[in-house]
N, C-alpha and C positions, 0 to 999 in steps of 0.2 A: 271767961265764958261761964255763963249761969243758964241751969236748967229752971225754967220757973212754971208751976202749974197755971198764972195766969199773970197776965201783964196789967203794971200800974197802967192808968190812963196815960202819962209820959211818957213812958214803955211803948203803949200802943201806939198812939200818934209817931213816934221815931219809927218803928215799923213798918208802919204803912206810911210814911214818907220812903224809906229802902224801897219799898216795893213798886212806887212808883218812879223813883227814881231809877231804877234797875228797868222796869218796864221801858220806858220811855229813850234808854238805850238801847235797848235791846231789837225793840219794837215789835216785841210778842211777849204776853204775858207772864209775869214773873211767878206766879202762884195761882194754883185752882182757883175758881172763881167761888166753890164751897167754903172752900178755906178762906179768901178773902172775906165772906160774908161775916162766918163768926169771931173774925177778926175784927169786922164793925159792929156785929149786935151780940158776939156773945152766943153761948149753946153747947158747946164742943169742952162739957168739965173734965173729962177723961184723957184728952186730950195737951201737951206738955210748949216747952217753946224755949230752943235755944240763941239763947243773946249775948252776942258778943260786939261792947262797948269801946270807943278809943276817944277821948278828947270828950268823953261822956257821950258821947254821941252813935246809935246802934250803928256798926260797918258791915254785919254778917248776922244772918236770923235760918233758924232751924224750927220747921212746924212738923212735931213727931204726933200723927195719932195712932196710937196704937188699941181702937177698939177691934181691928178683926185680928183677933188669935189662929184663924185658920188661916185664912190666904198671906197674913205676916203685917206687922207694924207700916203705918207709909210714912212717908219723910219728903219735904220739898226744903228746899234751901234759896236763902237768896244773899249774892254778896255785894257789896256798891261796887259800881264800876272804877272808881278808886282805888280799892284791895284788892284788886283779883290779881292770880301769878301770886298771890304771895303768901301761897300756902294755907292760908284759911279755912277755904274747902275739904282740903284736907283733915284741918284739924275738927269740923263740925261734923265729917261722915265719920271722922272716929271716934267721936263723942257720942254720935246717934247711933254706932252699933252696941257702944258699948251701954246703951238705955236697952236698946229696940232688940236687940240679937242676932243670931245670924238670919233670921226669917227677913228680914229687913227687905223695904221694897223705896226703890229710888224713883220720885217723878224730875223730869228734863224737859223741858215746856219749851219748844221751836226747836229742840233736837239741836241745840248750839254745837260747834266744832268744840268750845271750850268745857262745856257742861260735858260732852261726849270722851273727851281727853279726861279730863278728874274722873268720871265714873268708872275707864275702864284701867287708869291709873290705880285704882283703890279695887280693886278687883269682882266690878259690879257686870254683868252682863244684860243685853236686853230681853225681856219678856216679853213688853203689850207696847205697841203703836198704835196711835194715837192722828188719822189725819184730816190736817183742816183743809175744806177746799172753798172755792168762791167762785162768783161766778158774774158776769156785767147784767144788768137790769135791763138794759136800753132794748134789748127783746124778751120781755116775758109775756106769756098770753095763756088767757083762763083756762081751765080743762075742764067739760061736764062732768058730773058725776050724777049716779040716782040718789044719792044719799044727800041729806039736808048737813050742812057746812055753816054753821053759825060762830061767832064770836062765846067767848067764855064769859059766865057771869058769875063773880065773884058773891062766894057764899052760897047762891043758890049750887054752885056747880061744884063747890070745893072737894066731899066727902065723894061722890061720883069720882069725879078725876083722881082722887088720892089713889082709891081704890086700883083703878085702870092702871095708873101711872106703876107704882109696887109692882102689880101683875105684872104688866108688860117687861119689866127692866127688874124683875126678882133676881139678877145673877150680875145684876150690873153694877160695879164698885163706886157707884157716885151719882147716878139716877135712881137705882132701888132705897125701897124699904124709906121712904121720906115719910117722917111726922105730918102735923097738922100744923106745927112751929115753923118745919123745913119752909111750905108750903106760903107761910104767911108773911116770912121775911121778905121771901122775893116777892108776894103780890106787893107789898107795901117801898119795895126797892123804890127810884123815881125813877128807872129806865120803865118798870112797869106800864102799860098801858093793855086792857085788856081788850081793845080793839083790835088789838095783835094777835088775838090767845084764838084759834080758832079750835072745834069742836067735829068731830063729823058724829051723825047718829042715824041707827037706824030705827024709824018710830022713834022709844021714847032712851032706846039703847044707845050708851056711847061706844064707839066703835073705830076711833081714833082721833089724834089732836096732832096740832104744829105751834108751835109756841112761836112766835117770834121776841127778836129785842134789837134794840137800837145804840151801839155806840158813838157816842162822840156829839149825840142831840139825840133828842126829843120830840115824839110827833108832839106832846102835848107839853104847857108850861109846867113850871115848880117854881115857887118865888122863891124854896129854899137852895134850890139846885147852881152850886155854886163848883161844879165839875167844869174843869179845862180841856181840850183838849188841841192838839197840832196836827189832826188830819182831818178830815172833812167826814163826815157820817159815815158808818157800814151797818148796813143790816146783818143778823145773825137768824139762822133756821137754827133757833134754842135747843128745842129739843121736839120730834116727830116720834108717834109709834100710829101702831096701826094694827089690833085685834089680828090674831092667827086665824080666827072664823073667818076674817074677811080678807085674807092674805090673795091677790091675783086677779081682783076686781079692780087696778088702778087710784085706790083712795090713798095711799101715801103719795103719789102723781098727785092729785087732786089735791091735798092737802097742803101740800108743799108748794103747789103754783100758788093756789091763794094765799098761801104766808110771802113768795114772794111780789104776788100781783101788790099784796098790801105795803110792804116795802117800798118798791117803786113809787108806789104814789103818795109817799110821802115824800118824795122829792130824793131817792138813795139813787145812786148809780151802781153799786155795787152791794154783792150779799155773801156771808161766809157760814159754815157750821164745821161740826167737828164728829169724827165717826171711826168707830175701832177697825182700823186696817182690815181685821180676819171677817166683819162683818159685810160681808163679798154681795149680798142683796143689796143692804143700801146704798154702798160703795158705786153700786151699777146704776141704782136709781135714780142719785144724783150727777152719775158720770152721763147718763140719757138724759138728762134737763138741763144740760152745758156747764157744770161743775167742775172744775178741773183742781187736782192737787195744787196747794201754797203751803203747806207745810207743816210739821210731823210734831207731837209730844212723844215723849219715849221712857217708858215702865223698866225703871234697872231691877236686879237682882242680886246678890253676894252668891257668885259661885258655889257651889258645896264641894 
């Protein structure tokens, strides 16, 4: 097992083959989708990576970032479905303490029976939930709102939105505090489309946004998009906020149907996002718009 500050390009490509090979079993996401990212473009220098090789070949990977020193180092792990049971996990959570410390904080992506056994095997308990809900298309319909609801426009909108987005999500461990880098990797992503990206404003004020995105297709082509997939498209509500001034006038309602009005019509039957458990507004918002719980990530801990 090797700790490495960044992976050769060999390295990486074996990796993100793990990840989707573990994905594709699993059929829920093997790693953050941030961490994914800088796994394809790179960003995250602080940030470490444990690798463990058999027949040359990566069977087990460890993504330590340890840039918050307050709330404690995070850690996601992924092992092929080939090795599991056979102690690996074990040997990588005690490799990452022994980097990370005891502050150490565990992500478990679909809340697996197996990931939930090793975690509390190695004496991790849970902190933060994490849930994704969805919801069927085949009835969505518009909501009024007084406020103008427009599409995002890229570059004119960037420095506005950044600013909103930080406010909004200042306490949130993977929406706050994004760069102008954060920002650009995902416009330039090929799920991108920013016919998805809507806006709400009051006058010339913004005052809330729904992001949407598109798994598994594209409303729009890519001649380079050479992405597979074995289920049929799902819409995602990305990411939603919605100004505290304007908090109880219905515009996360309004924003949210047009992210999903937009879905539908590109031909989806279905939509999902994902929303922290304790956050009991949202939770309701979308449980009023026919959302219903599909399933849980879950924030470990190391006992004290």
């Amino acid at each position: 097992m090797q700790e490495l500050n960044s992976l050769t390009p060999a390295l990486q490509e074996q990796v993100l083959s793990l990840i989707k090979t573990a994905q594709d079993f699993d059929n829920t996401p093997a790693i953050a989708e941030h961490v994914l990212l800088h796994l394809r473009h790179g960003g995250d220098k602080s940030d470490s990576h444990l690798v463990l090789q058999k027949d040359n070949q990566v069977i087990a990977y460890a993504h330590l970032d340890k840039t918050d020193q307050v709330a404690g180092p995070s850690v996601e792990l992924v092992i092929h479905p080939d090795h599991r049971r056979s102690g690996i996990g074990s040997q990588l959570l005690k490799q990452a303490i022994e980097i990370c410390g005891q502050k150490m904080r565990l992500w478990s992506h679909g809340d697996l029976p197996e990931a939930r056994a090793l975690a509390q095997s190695n004496n991790f308990i849970k902190m933060r939930t994490v849930i994704q809900m969805s919801k069927d298309l085949t009835e969505v319909s518009p909501i009024n709102t007084d406020y103008q609801i427009r599409s995002f426009l890229t570059d004119l909108d960037n420095q506005a939105w950044l600013a909103f987005n930080n406010q909004a999500f200042a306490h949130h461990p993977e929406q706050g505090n994004w760069s102008e880098a954060d920002l650009s990797i995902r416009l330039n992503e090929d799920w991108f489309d920013e016919k998805g990206f809507f806006v709400a404003q009051d006058k010339d004020k913004l005052i809330g946004f729904c992001w949407t995105k598109i798994h598994g297709g594209h409303s729009h082509a890519h001649e380079t998009d050479s992405e597979h997939h074995d289920h049929e498209p799902i819409g995602e509500i990305y990411v939603m906020a919605v100004s505290e001034e304007y908090e109880g006038r219905s515009i996360g309602k309004a924003l949210t149907m047009t992210g999903l009005n937009y879905l539908k019509y590109q031909g989806l039957n279905s939509a999902m996002l994902y929303v922290d458990e304790e956050n009991k507004k949202a939770v309701n918002l979308y449980k009023s718009l026919g959302f219903v719980e599909s399933g849980k990530d879950v924030m470990y801990k190391l006992k004290s």
